[in-house]
C-alpha positions as CSV (number, residue, x, y, z in Angstrom):
1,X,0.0,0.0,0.0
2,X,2.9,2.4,0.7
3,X,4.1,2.3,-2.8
4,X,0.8,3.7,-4.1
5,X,0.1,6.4,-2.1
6,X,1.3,10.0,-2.5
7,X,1.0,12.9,-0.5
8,X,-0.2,16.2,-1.7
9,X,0.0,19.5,0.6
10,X,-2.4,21.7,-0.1
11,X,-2.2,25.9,0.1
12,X,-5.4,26.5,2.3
13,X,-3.9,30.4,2.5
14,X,-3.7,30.7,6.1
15,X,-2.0,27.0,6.7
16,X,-0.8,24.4,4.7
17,X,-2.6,20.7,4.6
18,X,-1.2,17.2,3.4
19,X,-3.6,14.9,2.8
20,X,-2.5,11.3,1.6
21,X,-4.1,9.8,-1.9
22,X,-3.5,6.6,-3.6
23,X,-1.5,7.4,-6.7
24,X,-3.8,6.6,-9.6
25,X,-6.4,9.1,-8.4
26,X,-3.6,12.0,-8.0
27,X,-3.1,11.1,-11.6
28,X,-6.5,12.6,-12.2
29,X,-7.0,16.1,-11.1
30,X,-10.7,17.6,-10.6
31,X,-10.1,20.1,-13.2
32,X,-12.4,19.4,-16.2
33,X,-16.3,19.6,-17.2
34,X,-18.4,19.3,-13.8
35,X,-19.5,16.5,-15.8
36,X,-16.4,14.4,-15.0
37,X,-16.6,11.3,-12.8
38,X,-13.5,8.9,-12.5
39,X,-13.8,5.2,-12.9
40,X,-12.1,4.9,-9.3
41,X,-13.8,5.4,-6.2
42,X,-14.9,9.3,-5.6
43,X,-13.3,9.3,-2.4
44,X,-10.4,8.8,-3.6
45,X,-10.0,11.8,-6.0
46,X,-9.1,15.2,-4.2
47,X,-12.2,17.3,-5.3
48,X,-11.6,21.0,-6.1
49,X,-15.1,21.1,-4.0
50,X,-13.4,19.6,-1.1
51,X,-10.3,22.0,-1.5
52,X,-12.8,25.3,-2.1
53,X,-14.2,23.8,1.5
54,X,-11.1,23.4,3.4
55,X,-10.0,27.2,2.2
56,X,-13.2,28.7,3.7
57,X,-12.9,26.7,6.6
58,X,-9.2,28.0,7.4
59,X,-10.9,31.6,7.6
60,X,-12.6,30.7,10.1
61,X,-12.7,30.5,14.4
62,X,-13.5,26.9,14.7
63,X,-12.0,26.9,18.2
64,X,-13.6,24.8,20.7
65,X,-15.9,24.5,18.0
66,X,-17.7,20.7,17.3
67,X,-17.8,19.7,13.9
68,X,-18.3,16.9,11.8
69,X,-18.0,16.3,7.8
70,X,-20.2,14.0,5.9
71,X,-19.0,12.1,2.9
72,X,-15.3,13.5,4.1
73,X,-13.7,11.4,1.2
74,X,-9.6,12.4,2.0
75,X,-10.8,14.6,4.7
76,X,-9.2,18.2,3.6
77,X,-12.0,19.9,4.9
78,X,-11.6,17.9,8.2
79,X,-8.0,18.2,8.6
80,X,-8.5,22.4,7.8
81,X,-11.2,22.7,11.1
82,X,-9.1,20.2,13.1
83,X,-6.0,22.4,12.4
84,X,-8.4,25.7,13.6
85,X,-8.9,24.4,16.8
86,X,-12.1,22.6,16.2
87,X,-13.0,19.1,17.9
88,X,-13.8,17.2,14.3
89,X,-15.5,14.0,13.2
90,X,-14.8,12.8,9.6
91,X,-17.4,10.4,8.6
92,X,-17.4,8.4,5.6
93,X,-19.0,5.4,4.1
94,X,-15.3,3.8,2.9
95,X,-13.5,2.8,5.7
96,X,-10.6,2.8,3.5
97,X,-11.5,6.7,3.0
98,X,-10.7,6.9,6.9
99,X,-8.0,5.2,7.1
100,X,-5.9,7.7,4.8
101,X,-7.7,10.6,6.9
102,X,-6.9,9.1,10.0
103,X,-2.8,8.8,8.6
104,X,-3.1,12.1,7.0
105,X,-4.0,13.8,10.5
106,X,-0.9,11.8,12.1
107,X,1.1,13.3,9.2
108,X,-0.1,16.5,10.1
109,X,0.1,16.4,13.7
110,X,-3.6,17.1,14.5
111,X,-5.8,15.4,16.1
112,X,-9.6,14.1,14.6
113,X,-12.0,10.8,15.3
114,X,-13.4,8.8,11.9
115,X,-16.4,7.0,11.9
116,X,-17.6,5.0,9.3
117,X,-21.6,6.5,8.5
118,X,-23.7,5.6,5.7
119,X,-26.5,8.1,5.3
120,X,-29.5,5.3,5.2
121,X,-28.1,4.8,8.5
122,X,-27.1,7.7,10.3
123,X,-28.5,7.1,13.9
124,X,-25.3,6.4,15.2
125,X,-24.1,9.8,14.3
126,X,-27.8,11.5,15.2
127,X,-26.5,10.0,18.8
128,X,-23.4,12.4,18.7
129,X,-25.2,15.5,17.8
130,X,-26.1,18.0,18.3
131,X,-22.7,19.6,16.0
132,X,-21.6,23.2,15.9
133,X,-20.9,23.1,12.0
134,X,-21.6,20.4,9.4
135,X,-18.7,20.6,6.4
136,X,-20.1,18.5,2.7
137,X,-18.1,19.1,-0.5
138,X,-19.6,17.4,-3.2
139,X,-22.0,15.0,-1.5
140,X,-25.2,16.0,-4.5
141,X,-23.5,14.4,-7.6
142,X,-26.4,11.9,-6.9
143,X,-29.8,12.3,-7.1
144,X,-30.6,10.3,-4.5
145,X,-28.5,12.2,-1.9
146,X,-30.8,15.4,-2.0
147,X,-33.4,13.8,0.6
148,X,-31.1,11.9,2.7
149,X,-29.2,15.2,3.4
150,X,-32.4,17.5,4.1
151,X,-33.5,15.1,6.6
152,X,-29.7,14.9,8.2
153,X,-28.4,18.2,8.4
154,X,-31.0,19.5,10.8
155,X,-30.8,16.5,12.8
156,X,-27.2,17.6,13.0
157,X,-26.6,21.0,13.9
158,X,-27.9,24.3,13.5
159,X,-25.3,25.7,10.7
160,X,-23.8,23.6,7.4
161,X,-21.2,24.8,4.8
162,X,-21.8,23.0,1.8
163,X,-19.5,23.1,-1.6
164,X,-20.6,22.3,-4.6
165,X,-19.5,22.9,-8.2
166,X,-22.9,23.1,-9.8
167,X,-24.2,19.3,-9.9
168,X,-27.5,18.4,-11.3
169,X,-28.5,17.0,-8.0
170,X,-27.7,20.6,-6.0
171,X,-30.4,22.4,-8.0
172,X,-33.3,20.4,-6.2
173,X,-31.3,20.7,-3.1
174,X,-31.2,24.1,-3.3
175,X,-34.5,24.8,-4.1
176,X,-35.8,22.9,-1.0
177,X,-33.3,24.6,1.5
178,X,-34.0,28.2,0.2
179,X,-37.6,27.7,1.0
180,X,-36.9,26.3,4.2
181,X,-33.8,27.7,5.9
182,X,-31.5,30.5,5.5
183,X,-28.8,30.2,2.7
184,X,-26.2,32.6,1.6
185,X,-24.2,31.2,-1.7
186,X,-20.2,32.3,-2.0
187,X,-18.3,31.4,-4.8
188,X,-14.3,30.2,-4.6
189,X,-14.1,29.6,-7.7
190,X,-16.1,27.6,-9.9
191,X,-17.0,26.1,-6.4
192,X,-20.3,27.2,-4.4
193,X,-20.3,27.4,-0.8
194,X,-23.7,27.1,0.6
195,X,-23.6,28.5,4.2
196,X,-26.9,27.3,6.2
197,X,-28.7,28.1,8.8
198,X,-31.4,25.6,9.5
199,X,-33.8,27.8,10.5
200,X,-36.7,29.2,8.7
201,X,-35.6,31.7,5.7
202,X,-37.7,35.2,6.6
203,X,-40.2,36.4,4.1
């Protein structure tokens, strides 16, 4: 396994991150049509999403702070709110996803828990709540992830930062939340980042 992974440190602005990848997804940068899918699992590929996420997160005050990421993939966004100060959970439905996180935050020298959390089964994390802050970046390139999510996040916590890169599956996301709740959209980018508040939007 050591052979094929690579590490890539990341420019978050404020800080640098290194997150470990295995080597044939580094060979495939997130860079083209929003479109683009790779043949190899999606956790594996380090999502301009994901690094968009991490960025905004660096800005912030995360300190004493609980918050947990949902689909973390390599965990950028994790390992950027663990370096702020923040008490993180990375959760992921690859446990091979976590194990990388989990190296990547020794390699750092931060500290984090995993968990392993698939979203048709999240009452193990719904335990843990309530959250500060819930971090997604790029968890709508599915369809079927829009009504998982809007029944999750406010079971969560009271605020989410979503990135997204314009998906098909965001749209009807979107459309539901800014009914619902408060959102204010930010671009990095060609990158979204949806900050909510899962309250009621005002009229």
């Amino acid at each position: 396994m050591e052979n094929q992974l690579v590490t890539q440190t990341i420019d978050l602005g404020t800080t640098e991150v290194t997150v470990l990848q295995p080597l044939e997804a580094a060979e495939l940068p997130d860079d083209g049509e929003v479109e683009w899918a790779p043949l190899m699992p999606y956790w594996s590929v380090l999502w301009r999403s994901g690094v968009a996420l991490a960025r905004e997160v660096a800005t912030m005050d995360l300190r004493g702070r609980r918050v947990v990421e949902l689909g973390c993939g390599l965990g950028l966004p994790s390992l950027a709110a663990a370096r702020g100060g923040a008490s993180v959970l990375a959760t992921d439905a690859e446990p091979a996803a976590l194990e990388l996180v989990e190296r990547g935050a020794e390699l750092n020298g931060i500290e984090l828990e995993t968990a392993v959390v698939k979203w048709s089964n999240p009452e193990l994390l719904v335990d843990r709540a309530p959250f500060d802050l819930v971090l997604g970046s790029d968890v709508l390139y599915e369809r079927q992830s829009v009504g998982s999510l809007l029944s999750l996040l406010p079971r969560l916590a009271p605020q989410a930062l979503l990135a997204d890169p314009g998906r098909p599956a965001s749209g009807a996301f979107l459309e539901w939340a800014w009914e619902r709740w408060s959102v204010e959209a930010r671009r990095r980018g060609v990158v979204a980042i949806n900050a909510i508040r899962m309250t009621p939007a005002p009229d």
